[in-house]
Phi, psi and omega in degrees: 000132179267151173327314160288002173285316188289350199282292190305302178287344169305312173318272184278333160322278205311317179310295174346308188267019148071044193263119204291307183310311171286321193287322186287349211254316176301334155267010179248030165234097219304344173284342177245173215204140204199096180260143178306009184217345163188161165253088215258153180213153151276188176276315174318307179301329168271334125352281191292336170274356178252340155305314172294319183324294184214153209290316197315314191302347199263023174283329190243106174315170193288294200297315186296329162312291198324294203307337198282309181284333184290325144321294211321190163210069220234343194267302224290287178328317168274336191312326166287016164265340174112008187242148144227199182219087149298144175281130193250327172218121198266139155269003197059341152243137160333315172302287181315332205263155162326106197214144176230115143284087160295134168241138187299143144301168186059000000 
């Protein structure tokens, strides 16, 4: 297990709870869109923000991250918080495409 898995799932729980400190720090970052109902990012751009976030990320090259999140079980984890994270715009590459953390209504 790399350092960075406990990193990662740490990482989107606290979005998931709406950890307020985070959510202001995500939206003052222009590459990403950050609504009371989902949050959208690509991988790159979430890449380049868990590096400044947190040190561990800068341990792992981008294809190893990629290899990280896809692994991950980061859906299983939020789901009792009421989230999950879907694809919002498939570009057909993984880079390009589009991905949201939603959060459930009700």
């Amino acid at each position: 297990m790399h350092a960075a898995e406990p990193a990662l799932a740490s990482f989107f729980e606290q979005v998931a709870q709406k950890d307020n400190t985070l959510l202001n720090t995500i939206k003052q970052e222009a590459c990403f869109r950050l609504d009371q109902a989902q949050w959208h990012f690509t991988l790159p751009d979430l890449y380049s923000f868990l590096q400044l976030y947190d040190d561990v990320f800068n341990l792992v090259d981008y294809s190893q991250f990629r290899q990280l999140v896809f692994s991950s079980t980061v859906n299983q984890d939020i789901k009792p918080y009421g989230a999950e994270i879907i694809i919002t715009d498939n570009q057909g590459k993984v880079d390009k495409t589009g991905y949201a953390l939603v959060w459930q209504t009700g």
